[in-house]
N, C-alpha and C positions, 0 to 999 in steps of 0.2 A: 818073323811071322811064320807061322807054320803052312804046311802046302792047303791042308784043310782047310784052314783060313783066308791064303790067298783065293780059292776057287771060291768062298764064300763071298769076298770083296768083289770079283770077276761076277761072278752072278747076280750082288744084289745091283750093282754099276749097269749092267748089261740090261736087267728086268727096269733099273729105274730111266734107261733111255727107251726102252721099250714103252713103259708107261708116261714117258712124255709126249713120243708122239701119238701115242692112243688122246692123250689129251687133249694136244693141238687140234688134231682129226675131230674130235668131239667136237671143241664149241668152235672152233672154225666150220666146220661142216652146219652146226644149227644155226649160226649168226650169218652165214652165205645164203642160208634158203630162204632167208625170211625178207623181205627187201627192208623193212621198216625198220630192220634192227643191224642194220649194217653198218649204221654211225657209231655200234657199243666196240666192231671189230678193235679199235685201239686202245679201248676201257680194259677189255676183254685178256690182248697182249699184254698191257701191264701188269694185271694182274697173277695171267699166265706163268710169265716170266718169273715175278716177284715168288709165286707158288713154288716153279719148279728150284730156283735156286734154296729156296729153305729146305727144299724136300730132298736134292742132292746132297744139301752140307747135313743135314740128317743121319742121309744115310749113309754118310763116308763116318760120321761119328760113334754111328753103331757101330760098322763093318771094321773100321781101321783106325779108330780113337781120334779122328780128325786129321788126319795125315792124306793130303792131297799130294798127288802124281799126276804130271802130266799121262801117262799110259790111262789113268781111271779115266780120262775125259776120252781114250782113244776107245775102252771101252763100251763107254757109254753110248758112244759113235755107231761101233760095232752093233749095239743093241737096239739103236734107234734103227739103224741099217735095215737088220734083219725083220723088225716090224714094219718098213714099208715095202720092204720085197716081200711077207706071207701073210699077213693081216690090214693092211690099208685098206686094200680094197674091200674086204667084208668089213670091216669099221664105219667104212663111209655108207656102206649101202646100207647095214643096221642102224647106223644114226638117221638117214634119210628116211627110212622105214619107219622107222619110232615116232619121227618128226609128224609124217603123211597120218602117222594113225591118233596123235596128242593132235594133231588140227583138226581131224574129220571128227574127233570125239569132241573137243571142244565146241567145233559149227553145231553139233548135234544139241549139245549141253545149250547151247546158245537159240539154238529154235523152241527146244523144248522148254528152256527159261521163258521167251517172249510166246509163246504157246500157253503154256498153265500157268503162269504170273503175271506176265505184263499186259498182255491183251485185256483177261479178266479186268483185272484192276484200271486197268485205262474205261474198257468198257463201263463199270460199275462207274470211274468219276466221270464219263461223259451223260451215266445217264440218270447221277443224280444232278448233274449242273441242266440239264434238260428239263429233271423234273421241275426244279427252283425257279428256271425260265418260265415256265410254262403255271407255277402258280402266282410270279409275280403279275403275268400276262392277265389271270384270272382277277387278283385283286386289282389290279387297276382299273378292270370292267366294272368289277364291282365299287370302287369308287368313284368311277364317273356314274353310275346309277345312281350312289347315295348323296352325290354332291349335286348333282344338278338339280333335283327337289329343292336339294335348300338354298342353293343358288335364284331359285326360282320364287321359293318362300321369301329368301332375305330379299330382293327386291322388291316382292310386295310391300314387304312393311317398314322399306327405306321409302314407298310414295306415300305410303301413309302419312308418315312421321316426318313428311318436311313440315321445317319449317320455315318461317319469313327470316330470318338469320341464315347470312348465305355462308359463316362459319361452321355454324352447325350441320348446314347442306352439303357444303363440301367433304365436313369430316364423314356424314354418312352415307354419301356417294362412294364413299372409296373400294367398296364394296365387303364382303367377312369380316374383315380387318374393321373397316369403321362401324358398323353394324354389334362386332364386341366391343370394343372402345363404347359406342355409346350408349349399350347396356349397362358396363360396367358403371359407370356414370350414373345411370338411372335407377342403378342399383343404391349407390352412395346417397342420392342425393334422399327417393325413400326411406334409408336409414336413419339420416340425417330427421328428418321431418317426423319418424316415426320414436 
């Protein structure tokens, strides 16, 4: 391999341990701050892991036709090294940053949702289920008006219409109910006759 080439393998080696631990630092950093999502930390590694080894064998197949050396892995080292001694620390504080400002945006997203959506609409179905209360409330008044007349009517003219048959008495004591039953009846029987 020529020296061009070697320094090429040396750097993409060097930049891809560099970019692993930007990685780690990444979602380890956002899965540490969150308490509720600390159960994915292992989901997270697996996946990590699984990423970074495709992404190594990758890029040894570019740089060097797949031809691994223990040295690329010392490389790699080398590059991961040098990313936690000059960039870790601003890594973790720009992820931490980004994080504070995706949450404060979202709580925002989240009040103004339940502000111009949800209240409205809550409000609107409590205050059509108030209005339905409140006309059921009204007909029922008005059914106890309209019923008690007739309640009052159909008693008169069940003392009318006793009769000396205390079957017939009983069925039109019963009160509405036998009062139509024994119209219906007297409706028949006039047909009948007629």
């Amino acid at each position: 391999m020529p020296l061009q080439g070697q320094w090429l393998v040396v750097a993409a080696l060097a930049g891809c341990g560099a970019a692993l631990g930007a990685g780690y630092d990444l979602y380890n950093t956002i899965l540490q701050g969150r308490r509720g999502w600390r159960w994915l930390i292992p989901l997270a590694d697996v996946a990590f892991w699984a990423a970074a080894l495709a992404g190594v064998f990758w890029v040894l197949l570019v740089t060097s036709d797949g031809e691994m050396r223990l040295s690329f892995f010392a490389v790699m080292g080398l590059g991961f090294g040098l990313y936690r001694v000059w960039f870790h620390p601003t890594v973790v504080r720009s992820v931490e940053g980004i994080v504070r400002v995706l949450t404060y945006c979202a709580r925002v997203g989240y009040r103004l949702w339940m502000i111009a959506v949800w209240q409205p609409v809550l409000g609107i179905f409590r205050l059509v289920i108030r209005t339905l209360e409140g006309i059921l409330h009204i007909l029922s008044l008005f059914e106890n008006i309209i019923l008690w007349p007739l309640g009052f009517v159909a008693a008169r003219v069940q003392k009318r219409l006793k009769t000396k048959d205390p079957t017939k008495s009983a069925e039109r004591s019963r009160g509405i109910r036998g009062l139509w039953s024994w119209i219906g009846r007297w409706i028949k029987r006039s047909v009948k006759k007629g």
